[in-house]
TORMARVO-454154 format. One line per 3 residues: number of its first residue (from 1); for each residue x, y, z of C-alpha. Coordinates in nm, 2 decimals. Each point is the difference from the previous one (the first is absolute). Layout:
REM residues N
NUM> X,Y,Z; ...
END
This chain:
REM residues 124
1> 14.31,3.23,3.65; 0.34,-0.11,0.11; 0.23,0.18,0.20
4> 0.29,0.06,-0.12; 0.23,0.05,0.25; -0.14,-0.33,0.11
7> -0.01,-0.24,-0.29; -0.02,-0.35,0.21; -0.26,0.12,0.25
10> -0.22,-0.32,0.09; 0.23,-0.21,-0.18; 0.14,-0.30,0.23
13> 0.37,-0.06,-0.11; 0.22,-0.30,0.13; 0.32,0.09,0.03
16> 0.30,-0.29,0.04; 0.33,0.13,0.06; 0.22,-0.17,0.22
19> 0.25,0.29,0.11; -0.14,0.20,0.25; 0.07,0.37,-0.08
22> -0.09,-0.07,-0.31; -0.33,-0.13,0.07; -0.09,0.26,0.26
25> 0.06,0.25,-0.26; -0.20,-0.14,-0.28; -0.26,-0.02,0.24
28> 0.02,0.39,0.10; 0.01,0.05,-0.40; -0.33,-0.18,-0.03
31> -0.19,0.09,0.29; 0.04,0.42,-0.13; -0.12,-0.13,-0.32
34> -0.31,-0.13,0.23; 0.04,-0.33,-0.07; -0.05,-0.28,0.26
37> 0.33,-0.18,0.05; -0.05,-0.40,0.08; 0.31,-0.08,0.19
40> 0.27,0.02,-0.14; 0.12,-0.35,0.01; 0.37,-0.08,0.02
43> -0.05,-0.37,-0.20; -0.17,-0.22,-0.17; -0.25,-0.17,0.24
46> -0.11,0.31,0.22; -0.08,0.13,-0.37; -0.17,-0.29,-0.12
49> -0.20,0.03,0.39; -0.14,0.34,-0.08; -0.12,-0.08,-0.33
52> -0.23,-0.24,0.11; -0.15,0.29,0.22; -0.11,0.09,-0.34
55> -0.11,0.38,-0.12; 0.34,0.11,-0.15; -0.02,0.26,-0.30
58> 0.38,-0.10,-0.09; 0.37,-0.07,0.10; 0.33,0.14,0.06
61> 0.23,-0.32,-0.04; 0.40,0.04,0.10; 0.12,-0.27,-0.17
64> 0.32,-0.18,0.22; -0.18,-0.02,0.31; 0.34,-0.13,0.19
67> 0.13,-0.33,0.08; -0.02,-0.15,-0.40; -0.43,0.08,0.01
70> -0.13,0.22,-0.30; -0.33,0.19,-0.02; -0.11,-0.26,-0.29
73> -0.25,-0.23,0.16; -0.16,0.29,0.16; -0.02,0.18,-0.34
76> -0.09,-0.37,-0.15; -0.31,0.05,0.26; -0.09,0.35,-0.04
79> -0.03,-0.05,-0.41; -0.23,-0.31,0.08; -0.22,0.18,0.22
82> -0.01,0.31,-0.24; 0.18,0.28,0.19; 0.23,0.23,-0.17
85> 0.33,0.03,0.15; 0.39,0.12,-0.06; 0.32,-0.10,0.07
88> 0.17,0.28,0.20; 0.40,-0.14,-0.01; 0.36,0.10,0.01
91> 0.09,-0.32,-0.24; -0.22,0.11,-0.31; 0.24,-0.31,-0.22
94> -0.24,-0.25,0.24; -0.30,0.10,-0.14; 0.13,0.09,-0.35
97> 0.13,-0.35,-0.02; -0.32,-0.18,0.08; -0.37,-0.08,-0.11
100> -0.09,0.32,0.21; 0.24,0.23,-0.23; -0.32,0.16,-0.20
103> -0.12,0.10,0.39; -0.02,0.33,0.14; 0.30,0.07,0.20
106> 0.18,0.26,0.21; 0.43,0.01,0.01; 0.08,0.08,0.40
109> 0.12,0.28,0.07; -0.38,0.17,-0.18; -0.17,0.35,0.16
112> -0.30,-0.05,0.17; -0.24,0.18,-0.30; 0.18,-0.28,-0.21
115> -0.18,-0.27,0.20; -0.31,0.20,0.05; -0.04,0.09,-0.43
118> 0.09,-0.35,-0.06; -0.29,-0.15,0.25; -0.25,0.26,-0.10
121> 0.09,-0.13,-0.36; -0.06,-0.34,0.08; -0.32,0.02,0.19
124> -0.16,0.24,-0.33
END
């Protein structure tokens, strides 16, 4: 039976977000929820490094990642290897606007039981 006040326990969730405070607390947010938090990773190559370490249950994906990189080849690698994951962003018309508009997504600034309901979703 599942706990409910911790819905991602065992669950091993990469988180990429490149601004620090923000990452720190998404983090936070997921660990109470007793998930394992891989990273976070501020861009696209650390990410793409800790997927290879293999054994993630899904992804929380900022998508501008700084200096003109977006989250979509690490979301391009996460759909071909199977794991569920969503874009957490404060420029929702990004996503809209591309082939990842049909994805799960989060609008910055969300609440932390936002993030957690939306994962749990995901992962059932």
């Amino acid at each position: 039976m599942s706990d409910p006040l911790r819905p991602l326990a065992g669950r091993r969730i990469l988180v990429v977000e490149d601004e620090y405070l923000i990452a720190m607390e998404i983090k936070r947010w997921l660990q109470i929820a007793g998930a394992e938090v891989v990273g976070p990773a501020p861009g696209v190559d650390e990410a793409l490094m800790l997927i290879e370490a293999d054994g993630l249950d899904a992804a929380v994906l900022d998508v501008n990642l700084g200096e003109g990189d977006t989250a979509y080849p690490i979301a391009d690698r996460l759909r071909a290897d199977g794991i569920p994951h969503l874009f957490a962003t404060g420029d929702a018309k990004v996503v809209v606007a591309s082939v990842y508009g049909s994805h799960p997504r989060l609008e910055k600034p969300f609440l932390e039981q936002e993030l957690v309901r939306t994962l749990a979703d995901l992962l059932s």
